[in-house]
C-alpha positions as CSV (number, residue, x, y, z in Angstrom):
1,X,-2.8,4.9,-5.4
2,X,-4.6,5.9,-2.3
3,X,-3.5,8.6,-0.4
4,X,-1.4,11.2,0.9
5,X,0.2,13.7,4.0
6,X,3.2,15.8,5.7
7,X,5.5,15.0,9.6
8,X,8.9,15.5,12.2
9,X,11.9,13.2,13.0
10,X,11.4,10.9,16.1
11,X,14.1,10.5,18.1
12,X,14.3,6.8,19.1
13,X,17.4,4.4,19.2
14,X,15.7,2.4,16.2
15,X,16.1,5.9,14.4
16,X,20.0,5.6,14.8
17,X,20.8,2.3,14.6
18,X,23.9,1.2,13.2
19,X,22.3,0.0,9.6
20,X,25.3,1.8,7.9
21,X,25.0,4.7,5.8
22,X,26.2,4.3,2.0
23,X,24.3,5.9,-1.2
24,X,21.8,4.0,-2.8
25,X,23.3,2.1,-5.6
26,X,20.8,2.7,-8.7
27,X,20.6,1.1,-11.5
28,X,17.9,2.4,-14.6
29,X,17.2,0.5,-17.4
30,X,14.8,0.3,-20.0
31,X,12.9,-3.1,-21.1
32,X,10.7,-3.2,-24.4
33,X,6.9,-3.1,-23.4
34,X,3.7,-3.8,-25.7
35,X,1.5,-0.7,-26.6
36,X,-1.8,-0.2,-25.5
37,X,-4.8,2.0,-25.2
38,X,-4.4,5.6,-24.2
39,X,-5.1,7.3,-20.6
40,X,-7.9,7.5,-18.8
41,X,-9.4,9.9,-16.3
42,X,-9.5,9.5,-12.3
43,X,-11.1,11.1,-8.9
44,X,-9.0,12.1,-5.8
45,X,-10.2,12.6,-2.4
46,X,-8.2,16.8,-1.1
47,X,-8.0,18.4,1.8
48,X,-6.6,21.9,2.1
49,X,-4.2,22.5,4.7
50,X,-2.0,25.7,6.1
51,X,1.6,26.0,5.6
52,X,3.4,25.4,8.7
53,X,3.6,29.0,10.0
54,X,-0.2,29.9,9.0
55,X,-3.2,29.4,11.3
56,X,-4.5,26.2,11.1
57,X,-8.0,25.3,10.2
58,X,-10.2,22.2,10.7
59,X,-9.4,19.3,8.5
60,X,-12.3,18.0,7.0
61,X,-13.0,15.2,4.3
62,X,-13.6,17.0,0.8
63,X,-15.7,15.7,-1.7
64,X,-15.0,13.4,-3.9
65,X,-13.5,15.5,-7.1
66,X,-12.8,14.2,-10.3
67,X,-10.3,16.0,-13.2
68,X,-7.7,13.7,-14.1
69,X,-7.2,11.1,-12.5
70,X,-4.6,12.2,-10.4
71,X,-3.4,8.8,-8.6
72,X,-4.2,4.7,-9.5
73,X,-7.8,4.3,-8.7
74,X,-9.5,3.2,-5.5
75,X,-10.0,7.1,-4.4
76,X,-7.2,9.0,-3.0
77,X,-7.3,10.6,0.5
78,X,-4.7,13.4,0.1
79,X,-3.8,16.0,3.1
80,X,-2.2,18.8,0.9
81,X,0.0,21.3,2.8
82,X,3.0,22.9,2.0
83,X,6.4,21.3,2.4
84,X,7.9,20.6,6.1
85,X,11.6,20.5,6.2
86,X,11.5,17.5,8.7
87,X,8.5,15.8,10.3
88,X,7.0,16.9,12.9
89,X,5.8,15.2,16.2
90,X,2.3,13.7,16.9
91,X,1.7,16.9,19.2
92,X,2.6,19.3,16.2
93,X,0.8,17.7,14.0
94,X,-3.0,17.5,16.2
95,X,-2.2,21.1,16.9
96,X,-2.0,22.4,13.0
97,X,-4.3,19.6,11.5
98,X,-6.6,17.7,14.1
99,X,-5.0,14.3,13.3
100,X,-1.9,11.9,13.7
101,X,1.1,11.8,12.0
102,X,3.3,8.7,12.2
103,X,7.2,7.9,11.4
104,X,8.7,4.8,9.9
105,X,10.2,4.4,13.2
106,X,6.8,4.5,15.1
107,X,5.5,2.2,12.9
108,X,8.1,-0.8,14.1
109,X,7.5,0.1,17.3
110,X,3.6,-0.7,16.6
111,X,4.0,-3.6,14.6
112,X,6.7,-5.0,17.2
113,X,9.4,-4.9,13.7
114,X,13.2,-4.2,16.3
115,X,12.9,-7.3,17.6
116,X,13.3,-9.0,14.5
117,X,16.0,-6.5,13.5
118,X,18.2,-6.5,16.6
119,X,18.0,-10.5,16.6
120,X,16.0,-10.8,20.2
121,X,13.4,-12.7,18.3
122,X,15.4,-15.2,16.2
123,X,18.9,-15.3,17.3
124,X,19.6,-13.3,14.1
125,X,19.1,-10.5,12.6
126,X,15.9,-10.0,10.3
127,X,16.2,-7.2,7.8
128,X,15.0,-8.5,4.4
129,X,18.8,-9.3,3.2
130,X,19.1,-11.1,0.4
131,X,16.0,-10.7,-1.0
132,X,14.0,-8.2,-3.6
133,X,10.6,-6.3,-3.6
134,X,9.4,-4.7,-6.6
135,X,7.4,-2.7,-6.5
136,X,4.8,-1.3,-10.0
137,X,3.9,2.5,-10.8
138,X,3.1,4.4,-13.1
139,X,6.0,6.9,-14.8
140,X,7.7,6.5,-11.6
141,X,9.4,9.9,-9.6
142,X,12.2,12.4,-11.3
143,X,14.3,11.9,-7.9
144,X,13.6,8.8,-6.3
145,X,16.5,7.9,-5.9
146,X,17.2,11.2,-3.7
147,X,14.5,11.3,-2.4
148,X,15.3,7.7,-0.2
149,X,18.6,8.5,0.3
150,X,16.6,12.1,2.0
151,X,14.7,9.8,3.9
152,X,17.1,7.1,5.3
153,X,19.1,10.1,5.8
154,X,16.3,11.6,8.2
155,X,15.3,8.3,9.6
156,X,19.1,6.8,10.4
157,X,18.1,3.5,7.3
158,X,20.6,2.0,5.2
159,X,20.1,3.1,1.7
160,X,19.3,0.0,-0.5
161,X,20.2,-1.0,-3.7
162,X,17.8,0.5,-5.6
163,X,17.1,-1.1,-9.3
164,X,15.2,1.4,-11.4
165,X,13.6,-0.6,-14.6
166,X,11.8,1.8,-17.4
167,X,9.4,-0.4,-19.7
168,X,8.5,0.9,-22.5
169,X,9.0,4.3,-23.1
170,X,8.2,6.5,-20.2
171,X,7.5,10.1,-20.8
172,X,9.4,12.4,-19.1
173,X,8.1,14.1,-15.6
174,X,5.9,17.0,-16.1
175,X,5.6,19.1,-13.0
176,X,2.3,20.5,-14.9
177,X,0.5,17.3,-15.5
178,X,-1.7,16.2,-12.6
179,X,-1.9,12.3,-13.3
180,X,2.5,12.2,-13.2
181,X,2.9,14.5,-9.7
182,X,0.2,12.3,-8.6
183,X,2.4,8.8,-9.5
184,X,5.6,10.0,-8.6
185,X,4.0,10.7,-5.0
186,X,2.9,7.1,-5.2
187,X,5.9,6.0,-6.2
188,X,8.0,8.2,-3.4
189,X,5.1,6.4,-1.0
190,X,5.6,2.8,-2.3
191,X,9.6,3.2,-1.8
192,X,10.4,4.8,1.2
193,X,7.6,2.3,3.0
194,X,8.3,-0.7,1.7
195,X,12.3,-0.5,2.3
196,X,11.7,0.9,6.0
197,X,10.2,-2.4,6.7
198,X,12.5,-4.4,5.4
199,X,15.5,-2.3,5.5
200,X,18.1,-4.5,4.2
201,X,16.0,-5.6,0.6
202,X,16.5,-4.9,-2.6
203,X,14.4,-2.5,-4.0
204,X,13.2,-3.2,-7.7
205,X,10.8,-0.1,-9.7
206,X,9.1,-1.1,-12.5
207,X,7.9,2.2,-14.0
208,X,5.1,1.9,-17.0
209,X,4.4,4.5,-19.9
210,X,0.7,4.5,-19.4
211,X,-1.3,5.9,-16.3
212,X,-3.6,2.8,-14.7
213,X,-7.1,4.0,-14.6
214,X,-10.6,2.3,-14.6
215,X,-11.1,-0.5,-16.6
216,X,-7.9,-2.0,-18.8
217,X,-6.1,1.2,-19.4
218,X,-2.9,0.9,-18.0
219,X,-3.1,-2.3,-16.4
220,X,-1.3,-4.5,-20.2
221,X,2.0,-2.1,-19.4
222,X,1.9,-3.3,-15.5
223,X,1.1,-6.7,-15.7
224,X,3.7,-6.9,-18.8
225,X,6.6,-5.6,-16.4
226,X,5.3,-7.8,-13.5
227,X,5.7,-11.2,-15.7
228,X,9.2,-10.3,-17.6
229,X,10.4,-9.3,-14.1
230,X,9.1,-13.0,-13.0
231,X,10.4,-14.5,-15.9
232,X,13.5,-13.0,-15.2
233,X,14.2,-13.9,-12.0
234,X,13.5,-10.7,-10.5
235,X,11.8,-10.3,-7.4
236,X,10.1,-11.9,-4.4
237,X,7.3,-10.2,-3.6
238,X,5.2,-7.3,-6.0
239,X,3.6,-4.3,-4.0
240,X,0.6,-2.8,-6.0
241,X,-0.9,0.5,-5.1
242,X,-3.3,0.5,-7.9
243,X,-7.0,-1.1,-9.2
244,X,-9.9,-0.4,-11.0
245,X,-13.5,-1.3,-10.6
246,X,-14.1,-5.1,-11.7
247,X,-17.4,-3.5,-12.8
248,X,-15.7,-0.8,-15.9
249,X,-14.0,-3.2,-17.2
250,X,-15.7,-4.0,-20.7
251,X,-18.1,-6.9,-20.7
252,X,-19.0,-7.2,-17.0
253,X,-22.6,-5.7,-17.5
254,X,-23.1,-9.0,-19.8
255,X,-21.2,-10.8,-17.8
256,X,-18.5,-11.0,-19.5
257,X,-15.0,-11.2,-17.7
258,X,-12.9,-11.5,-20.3
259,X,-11.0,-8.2,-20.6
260,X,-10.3,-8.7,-16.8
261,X,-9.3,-12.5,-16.7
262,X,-7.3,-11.7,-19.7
263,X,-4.8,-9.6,-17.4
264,X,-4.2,-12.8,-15.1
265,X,-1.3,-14.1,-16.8
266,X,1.1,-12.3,-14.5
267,X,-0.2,-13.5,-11.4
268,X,-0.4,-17.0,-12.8
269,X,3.3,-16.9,-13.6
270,X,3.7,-15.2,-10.2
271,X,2.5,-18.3,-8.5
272,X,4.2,-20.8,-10.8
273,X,7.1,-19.3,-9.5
274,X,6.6,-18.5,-6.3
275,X,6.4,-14.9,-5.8
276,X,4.1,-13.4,-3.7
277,X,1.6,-10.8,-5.2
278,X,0.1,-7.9,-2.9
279,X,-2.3,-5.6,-4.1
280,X,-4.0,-2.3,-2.3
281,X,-8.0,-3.3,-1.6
282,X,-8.7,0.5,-2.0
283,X,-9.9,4.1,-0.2
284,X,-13.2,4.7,-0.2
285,X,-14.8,1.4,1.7
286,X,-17.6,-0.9,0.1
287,X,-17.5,1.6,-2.7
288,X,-15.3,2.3,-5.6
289,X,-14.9,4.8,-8.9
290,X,-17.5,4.5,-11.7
291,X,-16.3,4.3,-15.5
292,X,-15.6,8.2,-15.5
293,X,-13.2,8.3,-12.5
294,X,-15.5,10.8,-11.3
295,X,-18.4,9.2,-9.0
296,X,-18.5,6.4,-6.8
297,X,-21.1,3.4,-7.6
298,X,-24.8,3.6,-4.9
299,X,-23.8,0.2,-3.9
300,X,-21.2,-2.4,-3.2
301,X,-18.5,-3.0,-5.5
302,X,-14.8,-4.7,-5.5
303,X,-11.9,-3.8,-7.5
304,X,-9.3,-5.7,-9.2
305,X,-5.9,-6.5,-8.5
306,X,-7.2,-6.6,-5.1
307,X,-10.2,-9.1,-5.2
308,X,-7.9,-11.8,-7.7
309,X,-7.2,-15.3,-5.7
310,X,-4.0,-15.2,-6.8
311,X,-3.0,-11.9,-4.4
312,X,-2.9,-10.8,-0.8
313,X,-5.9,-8.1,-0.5
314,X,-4.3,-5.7,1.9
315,X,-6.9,-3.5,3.7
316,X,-6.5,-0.2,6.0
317,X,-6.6,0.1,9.9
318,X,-5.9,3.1,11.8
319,X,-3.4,3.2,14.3
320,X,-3.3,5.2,17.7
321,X,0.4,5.5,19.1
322,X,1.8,7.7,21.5
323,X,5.5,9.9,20.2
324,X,7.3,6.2,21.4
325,X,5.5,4.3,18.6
326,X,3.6,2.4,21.1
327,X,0.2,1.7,21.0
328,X,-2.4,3.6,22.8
329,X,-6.1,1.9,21.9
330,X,-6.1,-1.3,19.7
331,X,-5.9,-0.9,16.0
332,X,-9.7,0.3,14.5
333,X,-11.1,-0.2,10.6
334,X,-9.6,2.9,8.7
335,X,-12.8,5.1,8.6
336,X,-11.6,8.1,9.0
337,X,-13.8,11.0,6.7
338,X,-10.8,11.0,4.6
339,X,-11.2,7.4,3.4
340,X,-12.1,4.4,4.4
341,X,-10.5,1.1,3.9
342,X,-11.5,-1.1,0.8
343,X,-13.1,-4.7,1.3
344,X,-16.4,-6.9,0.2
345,X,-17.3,-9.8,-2.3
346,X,-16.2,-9.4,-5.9
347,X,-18.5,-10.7,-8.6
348,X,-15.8,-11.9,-10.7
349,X,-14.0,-14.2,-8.4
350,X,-15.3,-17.4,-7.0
351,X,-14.5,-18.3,-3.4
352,X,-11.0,-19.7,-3.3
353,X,-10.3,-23.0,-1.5
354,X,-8.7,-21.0,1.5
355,X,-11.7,-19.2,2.4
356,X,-13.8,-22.6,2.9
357,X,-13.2,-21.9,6.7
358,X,-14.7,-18.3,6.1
359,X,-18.0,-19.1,4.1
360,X,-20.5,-17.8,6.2
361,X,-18.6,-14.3,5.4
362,X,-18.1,-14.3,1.9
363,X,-20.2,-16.7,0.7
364,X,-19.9,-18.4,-3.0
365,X,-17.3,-15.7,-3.9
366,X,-13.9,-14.1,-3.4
367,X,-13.7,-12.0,-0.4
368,X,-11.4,-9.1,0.7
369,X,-9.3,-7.5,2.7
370,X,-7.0,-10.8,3.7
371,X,-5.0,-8.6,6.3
372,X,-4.9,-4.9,7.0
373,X,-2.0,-2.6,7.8
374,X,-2.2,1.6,8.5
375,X,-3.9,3.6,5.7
376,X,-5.4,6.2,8.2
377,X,-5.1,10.3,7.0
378,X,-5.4,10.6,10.6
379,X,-2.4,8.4,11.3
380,X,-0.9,8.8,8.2
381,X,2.5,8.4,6.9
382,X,5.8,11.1,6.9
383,X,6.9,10.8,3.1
384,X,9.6,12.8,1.4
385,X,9.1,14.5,-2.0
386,X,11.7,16.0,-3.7
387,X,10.2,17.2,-6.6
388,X,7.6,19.9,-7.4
389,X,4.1,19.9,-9.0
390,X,2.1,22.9,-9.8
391,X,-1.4,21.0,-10.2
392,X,-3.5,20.8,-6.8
393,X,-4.3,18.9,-4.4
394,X,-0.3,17.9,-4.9
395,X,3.0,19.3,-4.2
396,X,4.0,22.5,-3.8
397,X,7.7,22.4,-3.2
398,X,10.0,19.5,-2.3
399,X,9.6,18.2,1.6
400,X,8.0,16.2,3.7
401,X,4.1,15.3,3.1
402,X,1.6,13.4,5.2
403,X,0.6,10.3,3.0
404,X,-2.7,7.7,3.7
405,X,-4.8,5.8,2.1
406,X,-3.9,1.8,1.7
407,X,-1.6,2.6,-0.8
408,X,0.7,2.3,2.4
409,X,-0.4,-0.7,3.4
410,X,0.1,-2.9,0.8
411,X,4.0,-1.6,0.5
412,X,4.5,-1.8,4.4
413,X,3.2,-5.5,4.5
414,X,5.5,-5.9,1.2
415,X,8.5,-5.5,3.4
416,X,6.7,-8.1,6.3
417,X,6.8,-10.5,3.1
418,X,10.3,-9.9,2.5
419,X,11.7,-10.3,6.3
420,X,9.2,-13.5,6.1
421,X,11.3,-15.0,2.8
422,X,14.3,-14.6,4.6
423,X,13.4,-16.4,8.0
424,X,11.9,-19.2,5.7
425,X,14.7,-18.9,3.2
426,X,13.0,-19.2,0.2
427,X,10.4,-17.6,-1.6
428,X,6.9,-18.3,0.1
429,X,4.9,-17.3,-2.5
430,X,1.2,-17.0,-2.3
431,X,0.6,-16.8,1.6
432,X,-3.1,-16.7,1.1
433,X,-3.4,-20.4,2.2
434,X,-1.1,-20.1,5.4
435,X,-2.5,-16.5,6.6
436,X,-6.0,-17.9,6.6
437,X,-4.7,-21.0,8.8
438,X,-2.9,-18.5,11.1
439,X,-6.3,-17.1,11.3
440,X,-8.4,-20.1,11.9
441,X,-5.7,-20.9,14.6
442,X,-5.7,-17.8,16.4
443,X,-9.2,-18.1,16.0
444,X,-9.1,-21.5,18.1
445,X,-6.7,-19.8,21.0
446,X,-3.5,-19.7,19.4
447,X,-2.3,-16.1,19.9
448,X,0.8,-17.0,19.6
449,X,1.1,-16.9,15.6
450,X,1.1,-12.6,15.0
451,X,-2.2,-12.2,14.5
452,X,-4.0,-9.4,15.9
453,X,-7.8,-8.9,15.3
454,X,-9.5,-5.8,14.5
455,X,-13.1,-6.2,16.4
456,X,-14.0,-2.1,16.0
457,X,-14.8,-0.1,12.9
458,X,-17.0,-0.1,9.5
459,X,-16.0,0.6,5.9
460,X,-19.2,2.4,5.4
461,X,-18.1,5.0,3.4
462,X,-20.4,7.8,0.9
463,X,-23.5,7.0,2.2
464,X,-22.6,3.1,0.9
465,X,-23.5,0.7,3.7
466,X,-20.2,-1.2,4.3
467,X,-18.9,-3.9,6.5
468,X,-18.2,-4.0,10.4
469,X,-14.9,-5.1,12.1
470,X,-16.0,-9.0,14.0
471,X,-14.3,-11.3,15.8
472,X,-12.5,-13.1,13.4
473,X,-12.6,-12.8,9.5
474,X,-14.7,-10.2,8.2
475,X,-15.0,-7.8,5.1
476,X,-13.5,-4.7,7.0
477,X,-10.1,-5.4,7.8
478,X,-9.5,-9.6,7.1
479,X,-7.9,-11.1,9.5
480,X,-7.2,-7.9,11.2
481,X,-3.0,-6.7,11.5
482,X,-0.1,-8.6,12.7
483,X,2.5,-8.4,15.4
484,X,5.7,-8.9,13.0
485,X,8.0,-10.4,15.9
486,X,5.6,-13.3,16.4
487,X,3.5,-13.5,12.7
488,X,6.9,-13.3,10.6
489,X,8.1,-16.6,11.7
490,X,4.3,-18.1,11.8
491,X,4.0,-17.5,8.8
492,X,8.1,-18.8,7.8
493,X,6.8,-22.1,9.5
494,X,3.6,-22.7,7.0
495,X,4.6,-21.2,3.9
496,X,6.4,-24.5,1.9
């Protein structure tokens, strides 16, 4: 997981638009899952900040502090402030913290998402009907299912059918225990975002019994649910907020790959079948969490889900929008002091056929961010919590919370996946190949595919030398972010 922070309502017709208002319709039930090793420990990035009737202070990065590993690794740029019993507007928010604060509703303003919905852009409307995005954490939230219906509620979304699936057995919420407050905001994160993008999906959480970490630890539960949810049937696309260091897992100082390339099985299945895999590229740049969760590696490192061939490595940009949702500058690199958005070469991965075109970037090996969506703290997210944690950072008391960090990302694009399924009417599976021809073709004076460069910004990020945003693909952001109304049916067109 990556990040978190608190907002206000905007008022916008998208806000109210005639989706319908029904309860979600949830469904739980529990699916047998393999044991494995026990917990680990994990970092978080905090930042103290006032309740809404205090004086504000400045907002500044704080180090990066270990304790349990409160959220799935890749750092975790978290704005802490007491609840908010709505959002509040951009202007509130630069007033009491210093930074942006965005709405689902801005956000489809941004990424140009109501034409698709209304039908201007298609002849039909584009909602992410008829298809399903699970979506993988950790013990899951106590009151997700509340806690959307709170948020469609606020925002004027449809609730969704919402499938909750428990494999293995899940321990019980414990308002106490860092690591679970820390998931079930992940999980309240992954949700909301994903289904205000594609409003009219299916929602599908697969919640695990063992926190992800570094190394293994926790990953045999997730990639277990991912591949009897495939083998099911379940699914189009998999959002995952979550990775580890390629270099803790056991055997990589030798060389040794094994106890990573033994966790491919569900991505493999993923592909046989056609379902698209997405995967956070991580918060704290060129960088990433050493074995102990505790300190970040001196040099360049890559994590895995993110750097695998077999997913879509979605990076971090930060957005600057006016109250309307549109843009005010072009999209930068997420760099922010809070974070700073994942991306590099791993040294586990070879360079996959699709990045031929990109060589002179990545080399002989995989690189990543693929495409980059918001992830800013200063930019970030309105989320609603409805459950309370006594740990800190965390939550306080039920409300609304700012959220960054690309654990946004990657559920926002999940929802781009899902409108693009419907357009194409099938399953597109592994969009690597197609994104990176979009690329090469916008690339070559074809703007007319959704692509949208990112040309400013670094991920340099604790006092790691990072990557800068270039014309074209580079290690920073990818590709750079899309334009939904015109990349959504692109990428329909090439995806087979």
């Amino acid at each position: 997981m990556f990040s978190r922070t608190p907002a206000r309502r905007a008022g916008s017709s998208q806000s109210r638009e005639a989706w319908g208002s029904r309860p979600a319709l949830v469904r739980v039930t529990t699916r047998a899952l393999l044991p494995v090793a026990a917990v680990g420990g994990l970092a978080a990035l905090s930042v103290a900040a006032p309740a809404a009737s205090e004086a504000a202070p400045a907002v500044t990065a704080a180090s990066h502090v270990p304790a349990a590993r409160a959220v799935p690794d890749l750092g975790s740029p978290v704005l802490k402030s007491k609840q908010f019993p709505a959002p509040q507007t951009i202007a509130q928010c630069q007033a009491d913290f210093g930074i942006n604060c965005y709405t689902p509703v801005q956000y489809r303003v941004a990424y140009d998402l109501n034409p698709l919905y209304d039908g201007s852009a298609l002849g039909r409307d584009i909602t992410g009907a008829g298809r399903t995005i699970v979506i993988v954490d950790s013990y899951g939230s106590p009151t997700i299912a509340a806690d959307l219906h709170h948020f469609d509620q606020q925002f004027g979304f449809p609730d969704p059918t919402l499938q909750i699936d428990k494999f293995g057995n899940v321990p019980p919420f414990d308002p106490t225990n860092a690591t679970m407050v820390g998931w079930a905001e992940e999980t309240s994160l992954d949700v909301e975002y994903a289904h205000s993008i594609a409003p009219g999906a299916k929602i599908v959480l697969a919640e695990t019994p063992v926190a992800e970490t570094e190394g293994v630890t926790g990953l045999p539960e997730m990639m277990n649910a991912e591949e009897s949810l495939i083998n099911s049937g379940v699914g189009d696309v998999i959002t995952q907020s979550f990775g580890a260091t390629e270099n803790t897992f056991p055997g990589f100082s030798s060389g040794n790959y094994s106890s990573l390339l033994n966790l491919r099985y569900a991505f493999k299945d993923a592909y046989a079948h056609n379902v698209t895999v997405l995967a956070s590229s991580g918060d704290t740049g060129a960088t990433n969490d050493e074995a102990d969760g505790q300190t970040l590696y001196s040099y360049r490192v890559n994590s895995w889900p993110s750097s695998d061939p077999l997913v879509t490595s979605v990076g971090g940009s930060q957005l600057n929008l006016n109250q309307a949702g549109n843009k005010i500058t072009p999209d930068v690199v997420w760099n922010d002091g809070f974070g700073a958005g994942g991306g590099g070469v791993s040294q586990v991965f070879s360079r996959p056929l699709y990045q031929l075109g990109v060589r002179s970037v990545v080399g002989d090996h995989r690189g990543t961010p693929d495409i980059s969506m918001s992830a800013a703290v200063n930019g970030g997210a309105w989320v609603y919590l409805g459950f309370a944690g006594t740990e800190s950072p965390g939550v306080s008391d039920p409300g609304w919370y700012i959220i960054g960090g690309t654990s946004e990302a990657s559920p926002i694009f999940s929802g781009i996946v899902a409108l693009t399924d419907q357009v194409a009417g099938h399953r597109i599976g592994l969009i690597n190949p197609a994104l990176y021809t979009l690329g090469a073709l916008s690339r070559g004076g074809f703007t007319s595919n959704g692509i949208v460069d990112i040309t400013s910004g670094n991920n340099s990020f604790s006092g790691v030398t990072g990557y800068n945003a270039t014309p074209g693909y580079d290690l920073a952001s990818g590709w750079g972010t899309i334009d939904a109304a015109k990349f959504v049916p692109a990428l329909a067109r090439l995806s087979f």
